[in-house]
C-alpha positions in Angstrom: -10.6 28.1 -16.9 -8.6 25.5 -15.0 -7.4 22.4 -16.6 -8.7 19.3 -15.0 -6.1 17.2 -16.1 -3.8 19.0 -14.5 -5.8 19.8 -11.3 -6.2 15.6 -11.5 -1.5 15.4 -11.7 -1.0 15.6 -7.6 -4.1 13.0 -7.2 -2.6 10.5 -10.1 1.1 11.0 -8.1 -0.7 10.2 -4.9 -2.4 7.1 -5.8 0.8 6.0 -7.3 3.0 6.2 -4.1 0.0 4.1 -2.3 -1.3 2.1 -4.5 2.1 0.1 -5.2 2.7 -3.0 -4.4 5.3 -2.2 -1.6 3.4 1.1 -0.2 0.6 -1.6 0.7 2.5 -4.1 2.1 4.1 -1.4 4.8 0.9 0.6 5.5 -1.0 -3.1 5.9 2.3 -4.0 7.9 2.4 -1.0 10.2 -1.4 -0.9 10.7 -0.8 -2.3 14.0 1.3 0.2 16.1 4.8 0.9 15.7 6.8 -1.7 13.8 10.8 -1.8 12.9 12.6 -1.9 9.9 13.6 -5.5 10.1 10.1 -6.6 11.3 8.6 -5.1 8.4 11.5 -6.4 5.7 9.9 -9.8 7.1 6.2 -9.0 6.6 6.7 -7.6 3.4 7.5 -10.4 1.4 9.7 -10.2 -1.6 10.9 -6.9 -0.4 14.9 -5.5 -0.7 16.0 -3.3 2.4 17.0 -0.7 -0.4 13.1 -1.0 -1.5 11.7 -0.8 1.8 14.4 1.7 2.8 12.6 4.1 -0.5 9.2 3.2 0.3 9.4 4.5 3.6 10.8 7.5 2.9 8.6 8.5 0.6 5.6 7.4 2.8 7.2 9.3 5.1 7.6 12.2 3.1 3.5 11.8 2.0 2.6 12.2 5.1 2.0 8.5 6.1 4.2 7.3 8.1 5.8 8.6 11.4 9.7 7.7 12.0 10.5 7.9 15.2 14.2 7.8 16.5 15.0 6.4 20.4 18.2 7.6 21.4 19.9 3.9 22.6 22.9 1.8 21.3 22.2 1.2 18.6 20.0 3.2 17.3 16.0 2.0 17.5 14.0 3.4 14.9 10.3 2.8 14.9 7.6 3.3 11.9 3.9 4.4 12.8 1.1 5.2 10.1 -0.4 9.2 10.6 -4.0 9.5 11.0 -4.3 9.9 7.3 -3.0 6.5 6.9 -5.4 5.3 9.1 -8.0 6.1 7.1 -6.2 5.0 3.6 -5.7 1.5 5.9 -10.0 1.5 6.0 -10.3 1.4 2.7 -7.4 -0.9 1.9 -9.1 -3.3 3.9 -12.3 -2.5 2.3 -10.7 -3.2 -1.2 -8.9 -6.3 0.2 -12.1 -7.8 1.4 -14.0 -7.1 -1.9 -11.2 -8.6 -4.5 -11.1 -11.7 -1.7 -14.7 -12.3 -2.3 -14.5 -11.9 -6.3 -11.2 -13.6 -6.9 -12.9 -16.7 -7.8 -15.2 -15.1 -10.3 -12.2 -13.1 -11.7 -10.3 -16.1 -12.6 -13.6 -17.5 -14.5 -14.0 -14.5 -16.3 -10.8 -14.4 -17.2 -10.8 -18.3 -17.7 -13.5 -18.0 -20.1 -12.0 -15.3 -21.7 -8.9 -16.6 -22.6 -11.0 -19.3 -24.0 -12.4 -16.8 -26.5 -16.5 -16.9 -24.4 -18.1 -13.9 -23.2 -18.1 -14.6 -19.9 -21.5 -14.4 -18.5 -22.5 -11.5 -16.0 -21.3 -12.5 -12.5 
C-alpha cells in the first residue's frame, strides 16, 4: 500500500520553491524573454543579489529557468523560463487576476473579523 503522504513530499517541495515570494517575482519577471541578473534584481523589488543569486539556481535546477552564458567581456548571462514555466506563468497570472479582483472583499472580511462579526458571504 503506498503512503500518500509521502507520494504528496516531492509535490509539497515543489510548490514551495514556486510558490515563494522571490520564485514569483523572477518567473513573473522573466515571463517576457530572456532577462539579466541586474534587470531582474530591479524588477524584483526588495530582493538581495545573494537571494536572487539562490532563487535562480534553484529554479534552474527545477527545471524553470534556462541560464544561458555568451562568451564576451564580460561575461553576459541571460535567464529564460522552460516550457514548464510557461505554463506555471498561466496560472500565476490566473491567480494574480483572481486575488486582484477579491482583494477588496478580503480586506472586509478580514475588517469585519478583526472586529469580532461574521463577515457575511461575499
Amino acid at each position: 500500500m503506498t503512503d500518500p503522504i509521502a507520494e504528496a513530499c516531492p509535490i509539497v517541495e515543489v510548490l514551495d520553491h514556486v510558490a515563494g515570494k522571490w520564485s514569483i517575482g523572477i518567473i513573473v519577471a522573466a515571463a517576457d524573454g530572456p532577462v539579466r541578473f541586474t534587470e531582474l534584481e530591479r524588477q524584483v523589488e526588495g530582493i538581495s543579489r545573494r537571494m536572487l543569486t539562490l532563487n535562480l539556481r534553484k529554479l534552474e535546477r527545477d527545471g524553470l529557468l534556462i541560464r544561458t552564458v555568451y562568451p564576451t567581456v564580460p561575461p553576459r548571462v541571460e535567464y529564460s523560463l522552460t516550457d514548464m514555466a510557461r505554463e506555471l506563468y498561466t496560472s500565476l497570472t490566473g491567480l494574480l487576476g483572481w486575488a486582484e479582483r477579491h482583494r477588496g472583499s478580503i480586506a472586509q472580511a478580514r475588517a469585519a473579523y478583526d472586529a469580532g462579526k461574521t463577515p457575511a458571504a461575499v
